[in-house]
C-alpha positions as a LaTeX table, in Angstrom:
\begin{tabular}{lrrr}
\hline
Residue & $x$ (\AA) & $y$ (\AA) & $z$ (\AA) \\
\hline
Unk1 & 0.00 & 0.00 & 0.00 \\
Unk2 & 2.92 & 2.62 & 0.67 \\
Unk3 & 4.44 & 1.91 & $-2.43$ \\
Unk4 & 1.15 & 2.20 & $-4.35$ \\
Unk5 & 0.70 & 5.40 & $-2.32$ \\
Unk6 & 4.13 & 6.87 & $-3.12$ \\
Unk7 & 3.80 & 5.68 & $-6.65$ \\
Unk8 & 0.85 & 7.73 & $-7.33$ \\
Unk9 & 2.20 & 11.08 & $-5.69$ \\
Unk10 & 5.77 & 10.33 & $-7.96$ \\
Unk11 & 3.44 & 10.75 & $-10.49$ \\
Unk12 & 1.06 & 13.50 & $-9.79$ \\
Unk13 & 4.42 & 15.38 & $-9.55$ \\
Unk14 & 4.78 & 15.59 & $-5.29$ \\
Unk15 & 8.05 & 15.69 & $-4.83$ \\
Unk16 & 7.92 & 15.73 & $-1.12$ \\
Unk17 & 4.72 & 14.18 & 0.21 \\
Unk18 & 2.89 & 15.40 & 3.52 \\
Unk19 & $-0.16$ & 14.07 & 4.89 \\
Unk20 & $-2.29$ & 16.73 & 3.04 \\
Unk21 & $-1.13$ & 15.58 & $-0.74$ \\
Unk22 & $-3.49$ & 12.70 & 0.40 \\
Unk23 & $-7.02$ & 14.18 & 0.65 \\
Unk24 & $-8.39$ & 11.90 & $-1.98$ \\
Unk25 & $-7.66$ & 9.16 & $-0.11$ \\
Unk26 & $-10.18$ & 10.02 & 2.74 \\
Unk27 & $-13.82$ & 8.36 & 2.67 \\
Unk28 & $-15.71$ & 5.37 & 1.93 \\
Unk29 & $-14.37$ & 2.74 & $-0.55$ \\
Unk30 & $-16.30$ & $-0.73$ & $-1.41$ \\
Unk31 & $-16.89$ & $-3.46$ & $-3.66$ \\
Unk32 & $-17.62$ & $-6.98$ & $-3.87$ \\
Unk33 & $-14.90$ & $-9.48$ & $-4.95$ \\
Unk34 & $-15.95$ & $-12.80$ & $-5.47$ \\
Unk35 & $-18.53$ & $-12.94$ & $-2.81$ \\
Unk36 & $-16.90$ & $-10.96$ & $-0.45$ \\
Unk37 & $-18.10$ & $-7.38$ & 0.88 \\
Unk38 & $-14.92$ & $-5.36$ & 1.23 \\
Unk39 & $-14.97$ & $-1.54$ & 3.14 \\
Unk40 & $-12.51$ & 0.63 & 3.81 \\
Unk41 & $-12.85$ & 4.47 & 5.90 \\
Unk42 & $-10.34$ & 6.53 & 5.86 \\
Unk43 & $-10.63$ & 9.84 & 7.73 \\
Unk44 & $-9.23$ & 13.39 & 6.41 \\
Unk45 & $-5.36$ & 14.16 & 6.36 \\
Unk46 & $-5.57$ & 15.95 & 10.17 \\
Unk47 & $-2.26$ & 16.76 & 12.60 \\
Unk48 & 0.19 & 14.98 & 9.91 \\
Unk49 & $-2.30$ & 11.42 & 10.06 \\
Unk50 & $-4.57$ & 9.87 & 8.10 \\
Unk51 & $-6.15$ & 6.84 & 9.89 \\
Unk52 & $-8.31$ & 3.78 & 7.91 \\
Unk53 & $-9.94$ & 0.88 & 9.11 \\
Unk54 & $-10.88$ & $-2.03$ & 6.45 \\
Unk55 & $-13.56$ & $-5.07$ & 6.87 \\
Unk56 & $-14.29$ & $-8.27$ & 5.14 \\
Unk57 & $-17.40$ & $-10.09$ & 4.87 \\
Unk58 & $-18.54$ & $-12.79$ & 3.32 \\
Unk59 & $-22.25$ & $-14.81$ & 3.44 \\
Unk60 & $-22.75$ & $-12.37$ & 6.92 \\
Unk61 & $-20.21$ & $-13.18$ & 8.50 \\
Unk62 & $-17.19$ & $-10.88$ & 9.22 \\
Unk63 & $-13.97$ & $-12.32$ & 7.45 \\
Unk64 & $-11.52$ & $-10.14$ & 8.47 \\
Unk65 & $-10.52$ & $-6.73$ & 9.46 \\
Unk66 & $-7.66$ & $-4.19$ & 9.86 \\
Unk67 & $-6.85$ & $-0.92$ & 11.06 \\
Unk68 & $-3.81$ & 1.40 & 9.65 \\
Unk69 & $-2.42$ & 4.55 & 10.02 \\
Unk70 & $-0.37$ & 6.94 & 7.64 \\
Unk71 & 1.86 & 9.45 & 9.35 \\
Unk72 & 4.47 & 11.95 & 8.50 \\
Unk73 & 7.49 & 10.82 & 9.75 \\
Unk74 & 10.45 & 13.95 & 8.85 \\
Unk75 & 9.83 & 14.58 & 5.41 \\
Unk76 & 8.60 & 10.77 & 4.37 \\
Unk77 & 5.44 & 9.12 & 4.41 \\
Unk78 & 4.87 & 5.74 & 6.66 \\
Unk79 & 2.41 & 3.59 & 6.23 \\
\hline
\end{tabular}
């Protein structure tokens, strides 16, 4: 995910990424795949952070889940 992250600033031309270059991350993503719900929230670039959480279901039943940060860390992104 940081490397798909990074990837996509390289090429929207950020050539030092903060927190803020990643505004279009934040909000609700989902989709089915192969019988399986999949969401994903992430919340607004605030104080340097953007925080997600991700779930999995499948025939009502939870699957899996995950939570995840992104942070500033000196001048680089960590995921």
């Amino acid at each position: 995910m940081k490397r798909a992250i990074l990837t996509l600033l390289f090429y929207a031309g950020v050539a030092s990424a903060g927190a803020g270059d990643l505004t279009w991350l934040a909000g609700t993503w989902c989709g089915d795949s192969a019988g399986t719900w999949n969401e994903e929230v992430w919340l607004a670039p605030r104080g340097g952070s953007l925080v997600g959480m991700h779930r999995d279901t499948r025939d009502n039943a939870l699957r899996g889940f995950e939570f995840f940060r992104i942070v500033e860390d000196g001048d680089e992104l960590v995921y």
